[in-house]
C-alpha positions as CSV (number, residue, x, y, z in Angstrom):
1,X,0.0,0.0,0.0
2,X,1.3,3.6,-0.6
3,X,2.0,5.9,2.1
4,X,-0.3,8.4,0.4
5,X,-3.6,5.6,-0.3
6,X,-2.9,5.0,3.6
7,X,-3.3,8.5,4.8
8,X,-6.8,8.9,2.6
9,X,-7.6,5.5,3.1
10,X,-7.8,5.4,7.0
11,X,-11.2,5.6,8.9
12,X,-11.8,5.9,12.1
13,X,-14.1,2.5,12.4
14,X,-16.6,1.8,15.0
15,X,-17.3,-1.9,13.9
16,X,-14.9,-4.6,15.0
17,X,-14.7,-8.8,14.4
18,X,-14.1,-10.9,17.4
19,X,-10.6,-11.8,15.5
20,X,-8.2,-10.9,18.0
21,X,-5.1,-9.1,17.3
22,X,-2.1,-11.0,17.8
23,X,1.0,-9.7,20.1
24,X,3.5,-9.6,17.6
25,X,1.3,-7.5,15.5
26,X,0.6,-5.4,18.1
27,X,4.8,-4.9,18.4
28,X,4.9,-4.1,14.9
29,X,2.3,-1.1,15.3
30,X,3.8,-0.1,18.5
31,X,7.8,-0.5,16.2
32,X,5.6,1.3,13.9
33,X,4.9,4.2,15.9
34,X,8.0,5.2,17.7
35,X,9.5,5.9,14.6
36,X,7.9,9.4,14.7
37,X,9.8,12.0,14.9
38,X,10.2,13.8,18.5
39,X,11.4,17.3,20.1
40,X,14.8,16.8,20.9
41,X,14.4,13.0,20.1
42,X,13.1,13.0,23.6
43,X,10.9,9.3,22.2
44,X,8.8,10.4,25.1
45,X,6.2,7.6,25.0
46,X,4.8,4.2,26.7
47,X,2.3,2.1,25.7
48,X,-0.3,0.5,27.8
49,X,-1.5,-2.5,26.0
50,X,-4.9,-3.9,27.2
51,X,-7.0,-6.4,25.3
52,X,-10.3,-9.0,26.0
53,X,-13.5,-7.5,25.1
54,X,-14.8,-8.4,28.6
55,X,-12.2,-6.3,30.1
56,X,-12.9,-3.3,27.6
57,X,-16.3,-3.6,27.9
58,X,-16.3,-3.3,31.7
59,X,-13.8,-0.4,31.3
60,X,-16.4,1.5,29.0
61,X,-18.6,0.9,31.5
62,X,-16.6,2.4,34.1
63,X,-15.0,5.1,31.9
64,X,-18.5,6.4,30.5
65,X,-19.5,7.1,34.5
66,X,-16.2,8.8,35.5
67,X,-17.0,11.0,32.3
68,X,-20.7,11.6,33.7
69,X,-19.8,12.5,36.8
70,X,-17.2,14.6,35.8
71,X,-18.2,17.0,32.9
72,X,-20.0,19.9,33.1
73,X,-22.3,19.8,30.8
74,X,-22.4,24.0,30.0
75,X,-18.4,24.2,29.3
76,X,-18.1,20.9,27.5
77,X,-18.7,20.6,23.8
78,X,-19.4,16.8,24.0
79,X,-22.9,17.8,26.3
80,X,-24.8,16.9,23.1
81,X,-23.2,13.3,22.6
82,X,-24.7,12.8,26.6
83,X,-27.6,10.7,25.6
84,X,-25.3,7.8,23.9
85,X,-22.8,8.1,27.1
86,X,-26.0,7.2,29.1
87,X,-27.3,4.2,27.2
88,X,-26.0,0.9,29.2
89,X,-25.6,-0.3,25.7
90,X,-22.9,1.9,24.7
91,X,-19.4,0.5,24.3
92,X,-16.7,3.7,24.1
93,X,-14.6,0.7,22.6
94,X,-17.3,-0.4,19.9
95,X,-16.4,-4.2,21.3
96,X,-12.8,-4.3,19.8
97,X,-11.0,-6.7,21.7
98,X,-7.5,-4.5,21.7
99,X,-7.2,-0.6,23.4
100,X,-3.4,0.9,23.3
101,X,-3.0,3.6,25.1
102,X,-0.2,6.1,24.6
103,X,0.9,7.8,27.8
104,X,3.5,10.7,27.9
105,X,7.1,10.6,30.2
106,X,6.9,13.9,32.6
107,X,9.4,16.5,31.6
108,X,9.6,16.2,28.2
109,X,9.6,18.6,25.7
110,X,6.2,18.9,23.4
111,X,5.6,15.3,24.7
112,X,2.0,15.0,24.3
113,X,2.8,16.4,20.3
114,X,5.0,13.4,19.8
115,X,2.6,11.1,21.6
116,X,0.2,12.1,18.8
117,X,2.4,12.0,16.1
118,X,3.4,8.2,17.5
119,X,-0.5,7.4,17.3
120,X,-0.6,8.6,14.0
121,X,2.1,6.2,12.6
122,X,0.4,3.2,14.2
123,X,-2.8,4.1,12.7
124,X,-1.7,4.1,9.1
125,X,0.3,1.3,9.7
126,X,-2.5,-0.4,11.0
127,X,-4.6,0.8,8.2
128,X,-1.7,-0.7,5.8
129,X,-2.2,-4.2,7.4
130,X,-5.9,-4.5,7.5
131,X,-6.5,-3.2,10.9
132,X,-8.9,-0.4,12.0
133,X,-8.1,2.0,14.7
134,X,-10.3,4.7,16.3
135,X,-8.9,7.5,19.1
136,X,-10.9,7.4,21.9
137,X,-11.1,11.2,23.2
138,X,-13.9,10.2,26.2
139,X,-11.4,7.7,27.7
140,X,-8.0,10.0,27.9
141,X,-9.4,11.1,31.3
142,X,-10.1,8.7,33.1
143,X,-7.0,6.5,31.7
144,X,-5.1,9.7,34.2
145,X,-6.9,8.7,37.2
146,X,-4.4,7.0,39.9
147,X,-6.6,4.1,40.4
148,X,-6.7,3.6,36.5
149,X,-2.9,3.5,36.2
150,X,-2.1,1.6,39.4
151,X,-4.9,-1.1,37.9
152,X,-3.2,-1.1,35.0
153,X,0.3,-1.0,35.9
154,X,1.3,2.5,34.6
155,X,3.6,4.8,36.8
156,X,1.8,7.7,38.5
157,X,4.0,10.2,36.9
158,X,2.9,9.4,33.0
159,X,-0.4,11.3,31.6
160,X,-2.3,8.9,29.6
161,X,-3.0,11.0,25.7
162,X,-4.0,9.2,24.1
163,X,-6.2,5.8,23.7
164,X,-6.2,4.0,20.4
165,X,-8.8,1.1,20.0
166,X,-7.0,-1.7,17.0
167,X,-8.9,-4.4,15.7
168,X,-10.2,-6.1,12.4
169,X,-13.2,-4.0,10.9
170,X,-16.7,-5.3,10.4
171,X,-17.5,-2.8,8.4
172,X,-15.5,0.2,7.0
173,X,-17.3,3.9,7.0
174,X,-16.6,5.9,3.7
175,X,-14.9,9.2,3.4
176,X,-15.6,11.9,5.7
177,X,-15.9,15.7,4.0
178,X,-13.0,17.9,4.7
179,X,-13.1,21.4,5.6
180,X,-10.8,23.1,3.4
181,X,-8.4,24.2,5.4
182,X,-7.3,28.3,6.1
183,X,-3.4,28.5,4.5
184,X,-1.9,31.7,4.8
185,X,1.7,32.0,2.8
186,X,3.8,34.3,4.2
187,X,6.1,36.1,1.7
């Protein structure tokens, strides 16, 4: 696949197989993804690794009523989406059976930039071998609480960025409309 039908090829998908992903895939994508560039080549990152659909599903659970409890529904821009947080029947990690998430090293220089930029390489790579990824925005907090990390075995001093759910798509969604974007060239 070329690098450029990956970049407008990749979806974010919501519909996942019960085929698991298999470690040593799983260390490609991560291989994959720390070979983004970073500030001062600070490689800033660790990756939480955390699959069954069981365990996702009761981490939804439990993330979806940290996030309810914890909004405020007149300051945050996902008030509207509310409802769907609410149904019992709502899985934040659309049943895939594998969540990475990329947490940033304290100290570091523009590390949750590189953290992103990490996520980015192991979705297209991803993308390039059949996989589907989606970012999971409603998860990133509660990923930071103490309990969270402790649970999952992440030191106290990283700040979970960004969670990334992998998996084999049901179904793929077509293309999304792009704004086009604001470039100003400077002379």
């Amino acid at each position: 696949m070329e690098l450029i039908d990956a970049i407008y090829g990749r979806r974010a998908v919501r519909d996942y197989t019960p085929q698991e992903v298999s470690r040593a895939t799983i260390e490609e994508l991560i291989d994959a993804a720390v070979h983004a560039p970073t500030a001062l080549d600070e490689q800033p990152w660790v990756f939480a690794v955390i699959q069954g659909k069981g365990l996702l599903q009761d981490y939804s659970d439990r993330a979806k009523a940290h996030f309810l409890a914890t909004f405020n529904p007149g300051n945050d821009p996902h008030a509207m989406r509310r409802d769907q947080l609410v149904d019992a029947r709502y899985n934040l990690f659309y049943n895939a059976g594998t969540l990475l998430v990329i947490f940033a090293e304290p100290n570091r220089h523009f590390a949750p930039v590189d953290c992103c930029l990490a996520a980015e390489n192991l979705m297209l790579a991803a993308h390039a071998k059949g996989l589907a990824t989606c970012p999971v925005g409603f998860a990133q907090s509660w990923f930071d609480l103490p309990e969270i990390k402790t649970e999952i075995r992440v030191a106290q001093e990283l700040t979970a960025v960004i969670p990334l759910i992998v998996g084999y798509p049901a179904k793929t969604p077509g293309a999304v409309p792009r704004k086009k974007p604001e470039v100003i060239f400077s002379a």
